[in-house]
VODRENSE-603242 format. One record per residue (C-alpha): x, y, z. Coordinates in steps of 0.02 Angstrom, whole numbers, plus 50000, padded with zeros to 5 digits. Layout:
XYZ...
end
This chain:
542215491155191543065474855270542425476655423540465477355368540805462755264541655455455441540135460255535538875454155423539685437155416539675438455604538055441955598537575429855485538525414755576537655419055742535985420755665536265399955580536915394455775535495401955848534075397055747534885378055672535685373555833534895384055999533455384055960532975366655914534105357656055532925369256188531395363156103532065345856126532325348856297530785354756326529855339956245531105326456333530615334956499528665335356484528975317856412530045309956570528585319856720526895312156604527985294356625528245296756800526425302856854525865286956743527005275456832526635282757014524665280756963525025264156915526025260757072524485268857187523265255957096524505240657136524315247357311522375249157315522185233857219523355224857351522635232657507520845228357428521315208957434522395208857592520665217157680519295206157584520495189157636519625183157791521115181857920522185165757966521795158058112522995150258201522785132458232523365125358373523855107758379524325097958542525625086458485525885068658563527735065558591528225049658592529585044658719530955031858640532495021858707534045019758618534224999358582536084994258588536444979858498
end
């Protein structure tokens, strides 16, 4: 008789842990998970745009040209006094 009434509060416990605790924490999981890779593919889409967006300008930019500028030195003497 004591030991049904053992198992069946066995039972019982395992059967709360499972469904109260398991369960729910996995389903958390889950959700945190799917949560954190729709974040990253948004932030690596966002980080492709920056790219286009910057390669765009950097191509429609005309070039620098390079100037080039003959100086005139100017030769000096030191004055002593």
């Amino acid at each position: 008789m004591w030991k049904f009434i053992i198992d069946g509060l066995i039972i019982y416990l395992l059967y709360k842990v499972i469904f109260e605790v398991v369960i729910p924490v996995s389903k958390g999981v889950k959700s945190v998970k799917r949560n954190m890779e729709q974040m990253q593919r948004q932030q690596a889409e966002a980080f492709k745009q920056a790219q286009n967006a910057q390669t765009q300008q950097t191509t429609t930019n005309d070039p620098k040209k390079e100037v080039t500028v003959e100086a005139e030195y100017i030769d000096f003497e030191e004055v002593k006094k």
